[in-house]
N, C-alpha and C positions, 0 to 999 in steps of 0.2 A: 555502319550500315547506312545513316545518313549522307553519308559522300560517298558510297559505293550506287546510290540511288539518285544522287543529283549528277554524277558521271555517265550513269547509265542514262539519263535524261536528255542531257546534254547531247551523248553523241547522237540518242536516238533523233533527236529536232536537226542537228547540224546532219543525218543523212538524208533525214526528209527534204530540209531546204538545197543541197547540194542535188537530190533526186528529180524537184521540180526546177531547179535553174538548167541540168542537163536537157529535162525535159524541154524545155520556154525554149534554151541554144537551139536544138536540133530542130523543132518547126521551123523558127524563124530562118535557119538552115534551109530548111525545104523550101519554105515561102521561096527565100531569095533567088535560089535553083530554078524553083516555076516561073519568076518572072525573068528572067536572064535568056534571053533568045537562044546563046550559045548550047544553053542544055539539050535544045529540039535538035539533036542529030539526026540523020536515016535511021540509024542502029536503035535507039531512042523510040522513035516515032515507030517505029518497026514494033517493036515491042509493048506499043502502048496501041496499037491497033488488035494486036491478040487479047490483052487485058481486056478492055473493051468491050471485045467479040467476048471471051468468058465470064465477065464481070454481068455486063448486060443483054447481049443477043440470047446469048443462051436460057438463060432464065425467064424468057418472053412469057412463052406456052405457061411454064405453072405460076408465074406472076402473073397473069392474066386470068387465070384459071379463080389463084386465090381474090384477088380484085373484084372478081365476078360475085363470088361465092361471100367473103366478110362487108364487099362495100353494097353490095344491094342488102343484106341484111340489118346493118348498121344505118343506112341512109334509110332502110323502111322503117326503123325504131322513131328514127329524127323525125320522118312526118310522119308518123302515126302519134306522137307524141306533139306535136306541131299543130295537127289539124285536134287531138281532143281539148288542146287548152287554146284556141281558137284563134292560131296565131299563124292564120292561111294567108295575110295580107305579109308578113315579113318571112315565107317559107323561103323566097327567092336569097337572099341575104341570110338567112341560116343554113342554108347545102354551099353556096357559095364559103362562107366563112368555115365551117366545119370539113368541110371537102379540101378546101385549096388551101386553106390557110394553117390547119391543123391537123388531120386525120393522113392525109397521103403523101405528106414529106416523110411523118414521123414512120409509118408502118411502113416506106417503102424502107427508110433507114435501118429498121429494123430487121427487115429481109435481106438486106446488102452485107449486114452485120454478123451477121449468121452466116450465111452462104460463103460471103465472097471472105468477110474480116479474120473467120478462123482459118479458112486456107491461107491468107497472105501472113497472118502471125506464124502456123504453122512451119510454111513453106521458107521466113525469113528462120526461125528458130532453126529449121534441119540444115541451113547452110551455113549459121553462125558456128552449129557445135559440129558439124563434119568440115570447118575450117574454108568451105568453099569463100566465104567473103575475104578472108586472105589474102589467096588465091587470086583474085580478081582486082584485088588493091595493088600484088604484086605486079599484076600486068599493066598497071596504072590503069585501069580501068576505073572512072567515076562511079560509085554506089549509088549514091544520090539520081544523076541523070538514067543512071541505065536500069538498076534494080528499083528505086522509089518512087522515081517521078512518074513514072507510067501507074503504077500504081495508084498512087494518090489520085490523077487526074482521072483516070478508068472510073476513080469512085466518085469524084463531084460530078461527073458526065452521066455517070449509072444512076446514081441517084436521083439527080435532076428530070433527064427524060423518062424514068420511072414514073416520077412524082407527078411528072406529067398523067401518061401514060394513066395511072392509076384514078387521078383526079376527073381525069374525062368519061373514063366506067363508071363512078360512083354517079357522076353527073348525068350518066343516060338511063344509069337504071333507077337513077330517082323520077324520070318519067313513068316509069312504070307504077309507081307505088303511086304519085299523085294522077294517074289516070285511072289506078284504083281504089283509093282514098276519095280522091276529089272529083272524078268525073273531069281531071282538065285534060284539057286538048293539048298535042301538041305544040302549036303557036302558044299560046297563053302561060305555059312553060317554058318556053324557048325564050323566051320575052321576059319574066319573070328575072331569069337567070344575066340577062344580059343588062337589064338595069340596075341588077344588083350588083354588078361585079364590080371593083375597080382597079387600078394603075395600084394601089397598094396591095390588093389581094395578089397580084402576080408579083409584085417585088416583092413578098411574105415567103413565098412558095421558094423562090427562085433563091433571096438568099438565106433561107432557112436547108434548104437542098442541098445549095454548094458547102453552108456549112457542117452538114450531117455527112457530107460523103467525102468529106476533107477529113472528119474526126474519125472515121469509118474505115481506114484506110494508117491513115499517120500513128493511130495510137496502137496497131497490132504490129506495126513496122515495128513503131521504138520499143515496143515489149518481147519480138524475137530478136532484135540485139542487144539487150538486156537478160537474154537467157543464158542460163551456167552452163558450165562446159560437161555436158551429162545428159544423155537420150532421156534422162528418167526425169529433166526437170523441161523438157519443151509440154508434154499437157500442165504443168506447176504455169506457163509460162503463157499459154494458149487463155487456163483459164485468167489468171491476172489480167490479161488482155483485154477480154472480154468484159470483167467484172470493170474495170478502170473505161470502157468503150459505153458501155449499157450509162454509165454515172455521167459520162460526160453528153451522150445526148438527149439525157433528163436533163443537164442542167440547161443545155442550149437551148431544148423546148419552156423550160419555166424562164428562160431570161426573157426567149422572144414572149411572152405572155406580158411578162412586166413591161417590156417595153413597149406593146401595142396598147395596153393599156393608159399610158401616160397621155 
């Protein structure tokens, strides 16, 4: 029993580490792809402009909708909470840091995750197990450039101008709560904001973005070509995705935490 249980052990660790070195191969895979000029075909490019267009156009209207609706709610908690414990001289540097640096990377990542991440696990799962990827190796067709690359970029590009997008709503409508909180004007808000900001709060935003919509995108890829050959195991395959997507942009968010802190 004792070596039926140190076997069993054994193989279980040596699939785990064989799991994450395929894992580490294929990013560093794609990395290499995105930066290799040759990958930007027409055909390519063609295809990473529809991504794009579905990834991020489309979702404007209720990404905006919800922006409106959680980040005026949330930024009115922050000063309302700001101005009772009387911390109206540093309100400018806490919407800036909570806003840019934290609250609208992660919640746009998490809407891109959702929306866009189960359709591309999906979408790669129904063509692993109907053979389609094959099929398109047989035509010598590149996976990587034509099926991935667009993908992956669609979602550092979605994420990013989301993150934007998102940060600049919480940012107007926190006018509103400190013109009715505090009686400020305008100017004195406007101002507020812009002595607070700096060259780090937009490199926080920007590579905290690119790296949410990198992980947003890559890890539902590798989890529907890792799906079994069986319609009945793509949701087994959709959710591992998911559950493995959700862990890795908690972990991204607490490293960037650690690291801004140093």
């Amino acid at each position: 029993m004792i070596v039926s249980f140190i076997e069993n052990t054994g193989a279980k660790t040596i699939n785990v580490f064989n799991s994450i070195y395929e894992a580490i191969y294929f990013t560093l895979l794609c990395l290499l792809h995105l930066l290799n000029p040759k990958s930007y075909s027409p055909a390519m490019i063609m295809v990473l402009i529809k991504q794009i267009y579905f990834t991020a156009v489309t979702i404007i209207p209720l990404f905006t909708m919800m922006a409106i609706i959680f980040g005026s709610i949330i930024i009115g908690v922050v000063i309302a909470l700001a101005n009772q414990y009387g911390l109206e001289d540093s309100i400018g540097s806490i919407l800036i840091t909570f806003s840019i640096d934290e609250f609208s990377p992660f919640f746009t990542a998490l809407l891109i995750s959702l929306r866009s991440g189960t359709a591309v696990n999906t979408e790669i799962s129904v063509m692993n197990v109907n053979k389609e990827l094959n099929t398109l190796k047989e035509y010598k067709i590149d996976l990587i450039d034509y099926l991935f690359l667009p993908r992956i970029i669609s979602g550092i590009i979605s994420v990013t101008s989301l993150s934007i997008l998102f940060a600049l709503i919480m940012l107007s409508s926190g006018y509103i709560f400190t013109l009715f909180y505090m009686g400020m004007d305008f100017h004195t808000y406007s101002s507020l904001l812009i002595h607070a900001i700096e060259l780090s709060d937009i490199i926080v935003l920007l590579s905290k973005s690119i790296a949410f919509g990198f992980v947003a995108m890559i890890i539902p890829i590798y989890s529907g070509l890792n799906t079994a050959n069986a319609y009945t195991a793509i949701p087994i395959s959709v959710l591992n995705g998911m559950v493995k997507l959700f862990i890795a942009l908690f972990f991204i968010e607490v490293l960037s935490l650690l690291i801004q802190s140093i």
